[in-house]
C-alpha positions in Angstrom: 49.4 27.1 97.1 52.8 28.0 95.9 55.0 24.7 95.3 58.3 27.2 94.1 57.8 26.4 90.2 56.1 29.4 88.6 52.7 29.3 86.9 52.5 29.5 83.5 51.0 32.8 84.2 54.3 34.1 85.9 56.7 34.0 83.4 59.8 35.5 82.7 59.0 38.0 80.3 61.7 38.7 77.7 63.6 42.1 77.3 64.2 44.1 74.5 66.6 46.4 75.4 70.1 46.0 73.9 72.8 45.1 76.2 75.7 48.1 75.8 78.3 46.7 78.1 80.0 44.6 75.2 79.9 47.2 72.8 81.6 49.8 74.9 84.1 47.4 75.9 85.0 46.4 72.2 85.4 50.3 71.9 87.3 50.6 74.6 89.8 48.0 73.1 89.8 49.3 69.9 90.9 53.1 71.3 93.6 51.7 72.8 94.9 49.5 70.3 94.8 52.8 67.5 96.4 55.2 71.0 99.3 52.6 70.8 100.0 52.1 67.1 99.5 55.3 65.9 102.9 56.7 66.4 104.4 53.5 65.5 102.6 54.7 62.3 103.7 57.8 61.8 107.5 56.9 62.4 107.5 54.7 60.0 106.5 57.1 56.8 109.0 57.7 54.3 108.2 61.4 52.5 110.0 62.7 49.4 109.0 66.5 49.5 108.3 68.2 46.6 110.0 71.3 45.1 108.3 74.3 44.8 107.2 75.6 41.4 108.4 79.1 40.4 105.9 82.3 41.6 107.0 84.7 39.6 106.0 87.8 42.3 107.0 91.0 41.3 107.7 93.5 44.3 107.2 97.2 44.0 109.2 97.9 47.4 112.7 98.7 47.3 115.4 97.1 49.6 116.7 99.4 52.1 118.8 98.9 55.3 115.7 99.0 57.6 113.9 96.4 55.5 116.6 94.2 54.4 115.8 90.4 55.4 118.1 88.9 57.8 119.3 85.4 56.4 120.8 82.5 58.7 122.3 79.7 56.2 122.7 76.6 57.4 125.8 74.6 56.0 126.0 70.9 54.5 128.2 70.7 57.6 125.7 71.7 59.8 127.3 75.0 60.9 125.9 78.5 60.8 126.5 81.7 58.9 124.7 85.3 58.6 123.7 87.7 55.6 125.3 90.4 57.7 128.4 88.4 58.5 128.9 85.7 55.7 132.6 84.9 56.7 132.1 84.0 60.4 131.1 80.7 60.5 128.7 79.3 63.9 128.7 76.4 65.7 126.4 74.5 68.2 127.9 76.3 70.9 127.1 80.1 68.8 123.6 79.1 68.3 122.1 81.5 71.6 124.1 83.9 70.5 122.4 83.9 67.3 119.1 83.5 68.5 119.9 86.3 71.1 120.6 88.8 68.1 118.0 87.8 65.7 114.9 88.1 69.1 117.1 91.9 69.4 116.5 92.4 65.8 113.0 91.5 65.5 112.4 93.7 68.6 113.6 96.9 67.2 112.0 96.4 63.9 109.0 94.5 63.8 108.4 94.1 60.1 112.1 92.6 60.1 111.8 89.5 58.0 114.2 86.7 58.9 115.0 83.9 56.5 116.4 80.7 56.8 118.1 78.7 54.2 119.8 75.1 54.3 121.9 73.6 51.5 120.1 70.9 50.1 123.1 68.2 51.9 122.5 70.1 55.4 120.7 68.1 58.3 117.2 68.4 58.2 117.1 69.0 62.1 119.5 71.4 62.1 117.2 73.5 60.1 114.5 72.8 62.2 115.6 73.0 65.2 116.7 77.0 64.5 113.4 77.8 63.4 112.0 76.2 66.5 114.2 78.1 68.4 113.0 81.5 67.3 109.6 80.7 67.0 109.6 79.4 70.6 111.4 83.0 71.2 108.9 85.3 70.1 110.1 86.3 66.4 107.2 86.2 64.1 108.5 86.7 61.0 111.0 83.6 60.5 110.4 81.8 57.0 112.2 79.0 55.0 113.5 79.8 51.7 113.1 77.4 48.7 114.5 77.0 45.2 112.5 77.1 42.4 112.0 73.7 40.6 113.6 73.7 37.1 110.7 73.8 34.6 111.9 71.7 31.3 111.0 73.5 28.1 
């Protein structure tokens, strides 16, 4: 005879399994909070770079006109000029024009080293944003060029 309470024979056992579902949605939370402030983050760092300490690197090869680096030079004022043609100054509007002939250079010679200095009052994005360009063009060899830190006796 079954009177709908449960015999003590019938009870509920009890489970010992971990329930996951909180867990994953505290996870879930937590991802999202860290997607969100993570470039917040990373906007908000202030860096002092460092200056580069002097390698003294002595080169056996001599400097000829097939080997001779090509160096852009960016300005204080933001402009442009070349090694080859250190009188003609470059604006915004010459910069494909000076991409165009440093991709042509790198194609004819391939060891063609390309430099790229900015005066220490330049615009850090106008540095960047020319080596962007010719990386995003294809021209392997583009480096920045540093000034040795002044070691104090």
């Amino acid at each position: 005879m079954q009177n709908g309470f449960r015999s003590s024979r019938q009870k509920k056992r009890l489970m010992a399994e971990i329930n996951v579902v909180p867990y994953i949605d505290v996870t879930l939370v937590l991802l999202i909070i860290f997607m969100v402030t993570a470039p917040i983050v990373q906007q908000a760092v202030t860096v002092n770079l460092p200056q580069t300490p002097e390698i003294t690197k002595q080169t056996n090869a001599e400097v000829t006109e097939e080997n001779k680096p090509f160096v852009i030079t960016v300005t204080k004022d933001g402009m442009y000029k070349t090694s080859e043609q250190p009188e003609i100054v470059l604006g915004n509007k010459d910069i494909e024009s000076l991409v165009a002939e440093v991709i042509a250079r790198s194609q004819l010679n391939k060891d063609q080293v390309i430099y790229i200095q900015g005066d220490r009052q330049a615009p850090y994005g106008k540095v960047v944003h020319i080596f962007v360009l010719l990386k995003a063009n294809g021209v392997e060899n583009v480096s920045l060029m540093t000034e040795p830190e002044m070691v104090k006796p």
